[in-house]
C-alpha positions as CSV (number, residue, x, y, z in Angstrom):
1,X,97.2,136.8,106.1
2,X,94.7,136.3,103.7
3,X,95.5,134.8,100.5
4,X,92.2,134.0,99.4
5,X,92.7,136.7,96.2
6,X,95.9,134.7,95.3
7,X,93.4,132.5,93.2
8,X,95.6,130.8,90.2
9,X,94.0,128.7,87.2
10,X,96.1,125.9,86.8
11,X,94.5,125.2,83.1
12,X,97.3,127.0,81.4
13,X,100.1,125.4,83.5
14,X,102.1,123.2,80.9
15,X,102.0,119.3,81.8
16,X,104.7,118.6,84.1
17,X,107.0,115.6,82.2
18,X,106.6,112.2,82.2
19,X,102.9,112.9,84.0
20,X,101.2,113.4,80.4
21,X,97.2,112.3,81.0
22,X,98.4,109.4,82.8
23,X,94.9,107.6,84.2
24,X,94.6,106.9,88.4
25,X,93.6,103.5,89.4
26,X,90.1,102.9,90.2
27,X,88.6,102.1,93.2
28,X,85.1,100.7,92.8
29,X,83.5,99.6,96.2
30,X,80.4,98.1,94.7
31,X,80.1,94.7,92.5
32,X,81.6,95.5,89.1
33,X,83.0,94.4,85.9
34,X,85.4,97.6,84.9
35,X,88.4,96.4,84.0
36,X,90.3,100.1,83.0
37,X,91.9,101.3,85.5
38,X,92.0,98.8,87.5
39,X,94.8,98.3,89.5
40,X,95.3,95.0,91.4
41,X,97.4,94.9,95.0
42,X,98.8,98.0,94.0
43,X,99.3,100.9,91.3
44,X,102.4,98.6,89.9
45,X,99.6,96.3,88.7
46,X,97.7,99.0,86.6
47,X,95.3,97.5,84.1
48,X,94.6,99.9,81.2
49,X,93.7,97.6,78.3
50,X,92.0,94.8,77.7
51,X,94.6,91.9,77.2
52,X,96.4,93.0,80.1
53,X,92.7,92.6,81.9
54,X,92.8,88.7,80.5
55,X,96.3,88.2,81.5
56,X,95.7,89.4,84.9
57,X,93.0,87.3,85.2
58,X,95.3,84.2,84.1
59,X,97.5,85.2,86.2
60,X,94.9,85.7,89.5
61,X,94.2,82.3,88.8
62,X,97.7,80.4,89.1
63,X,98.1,82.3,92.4
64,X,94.9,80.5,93.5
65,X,96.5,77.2,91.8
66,X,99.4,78.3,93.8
67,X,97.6,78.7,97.2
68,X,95.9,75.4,96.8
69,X,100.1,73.8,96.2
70,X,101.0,75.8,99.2
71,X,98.1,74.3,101.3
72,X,98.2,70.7,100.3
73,X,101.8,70.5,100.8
74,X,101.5,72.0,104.5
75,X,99.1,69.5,105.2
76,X,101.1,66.8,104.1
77,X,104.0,68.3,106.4
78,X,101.7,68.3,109.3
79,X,100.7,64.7,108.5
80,X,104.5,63.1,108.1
81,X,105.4,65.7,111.7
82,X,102.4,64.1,113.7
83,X,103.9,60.4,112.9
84,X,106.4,61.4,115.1
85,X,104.7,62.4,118.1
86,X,103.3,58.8,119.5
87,X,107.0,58.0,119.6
88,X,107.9,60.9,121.6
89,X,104.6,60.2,123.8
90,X,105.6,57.1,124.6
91,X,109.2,57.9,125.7
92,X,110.1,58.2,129.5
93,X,110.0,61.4,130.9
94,X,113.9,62.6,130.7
95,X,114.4,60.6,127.5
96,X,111.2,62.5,125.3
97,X,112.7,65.8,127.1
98,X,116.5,64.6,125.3
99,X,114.8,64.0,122.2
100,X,112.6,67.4,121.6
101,X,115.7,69.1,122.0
102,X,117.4,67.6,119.2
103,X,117.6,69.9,116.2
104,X,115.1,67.7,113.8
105,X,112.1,68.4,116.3
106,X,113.5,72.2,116.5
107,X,113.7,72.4,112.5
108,X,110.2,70.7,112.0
109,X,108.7,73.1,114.3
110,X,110.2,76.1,112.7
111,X,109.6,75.0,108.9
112,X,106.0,74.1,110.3
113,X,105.7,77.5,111.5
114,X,107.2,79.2,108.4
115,X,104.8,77.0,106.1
116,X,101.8,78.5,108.3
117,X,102.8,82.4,108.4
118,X,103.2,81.8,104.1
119,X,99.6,80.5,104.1
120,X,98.2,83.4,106.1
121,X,100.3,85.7,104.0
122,X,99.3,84.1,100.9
123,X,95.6,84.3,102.0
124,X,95.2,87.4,102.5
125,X,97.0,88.4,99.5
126,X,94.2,86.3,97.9
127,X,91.5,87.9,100.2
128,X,93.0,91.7,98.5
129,X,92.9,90.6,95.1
130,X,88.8,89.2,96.1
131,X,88.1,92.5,97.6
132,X,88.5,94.4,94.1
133,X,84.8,93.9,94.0
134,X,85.4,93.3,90.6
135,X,83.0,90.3,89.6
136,X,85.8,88.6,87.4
137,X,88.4,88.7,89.1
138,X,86.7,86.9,92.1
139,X,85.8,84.5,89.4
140,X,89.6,84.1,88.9
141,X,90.4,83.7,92.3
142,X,88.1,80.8,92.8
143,X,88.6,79.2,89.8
144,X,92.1,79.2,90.4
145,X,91.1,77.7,93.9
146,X,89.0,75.0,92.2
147,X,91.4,74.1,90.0
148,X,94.2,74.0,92.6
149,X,92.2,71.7,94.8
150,X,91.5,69.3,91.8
151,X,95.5,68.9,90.2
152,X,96.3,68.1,93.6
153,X,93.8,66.2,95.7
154,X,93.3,69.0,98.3
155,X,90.9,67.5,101.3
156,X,87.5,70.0,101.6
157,X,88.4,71.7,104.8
158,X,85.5,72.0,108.0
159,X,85.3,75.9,107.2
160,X,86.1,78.1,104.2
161,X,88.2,80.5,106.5
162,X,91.3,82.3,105.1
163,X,93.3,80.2,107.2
């Protein structure tokens, strides 16, 4: 069948309701400072107006505060978990196996492991909000990083991975 003569103008079609002009959420793959439109993680976090922009920003920042918490903290939980490993080192063969299957060993590993997939998760939530392209929220993002690192004596890591 060919409906190519069933052409219809959709300029006179009424505004369907509760879809009055309402703007999409930019997405700018170059280096910009556009701040209408711009939606951050997803279109929940629509930015239309300036003081939302600022509070956004704010906002990207205490994650980045956050992030640096998370990290410093896991660390910290590494450090106090590897106290207890010369102990189990120097433990006879049946008597170490005994021990790592004690619940406390079980439990650090797990919380260990949880701490770890939050960090990843946390990253790349960061690495998202980064890839906006948008010059000042990656400004946010690191100063939020900065700052994080300073309130709580974060150690400079051998690489600036994500994880």
């Amino acid at each position: 069948m060919d409906h190519s003569s069933h052409n219809m103008d959709m300029g006179d079609m009424p505004d369907m309701p509760g879809h009055e002009h309402q703007a999409m959420c930019s997405m700018n793959m170059l280096l910009n400072s556009d701040y209408e439109n711009l939606c951050l993680l997803s279109s929940s976090w629509h930015i239309k107006t300036l003081p939302q922009f600022i509070i956004s920003l704010l906002l990207v920042a205490v994650m980045g505060v956050g992030y640096e918490y998370v990290r410093v903290k896991a660390k910290r939980m590494e450090t106090r978990c590897e106290l207890y490993l010369p102990s189990l080192i120097s433990l006879p063969v049946d008597q170490s196996q005994e021990y790592t299957n004690t619940s406390l060993v079980s439990s650090e590993s797990w919380s260990k492991s949880l701490i770890y997939g939050v960090l990843v998760g946390y990253s790349y939530i960061m690495m998202l909000l980064f890839m906006t392209y948008n010059i000042w929220v990656m400004l946010a993002v690191v100063s939020g990083a900065v700052l994080g690192h300073h309130l709580f004596h974060g150690e400079m890591r051998d690489t600036m991975a994500c994880h």
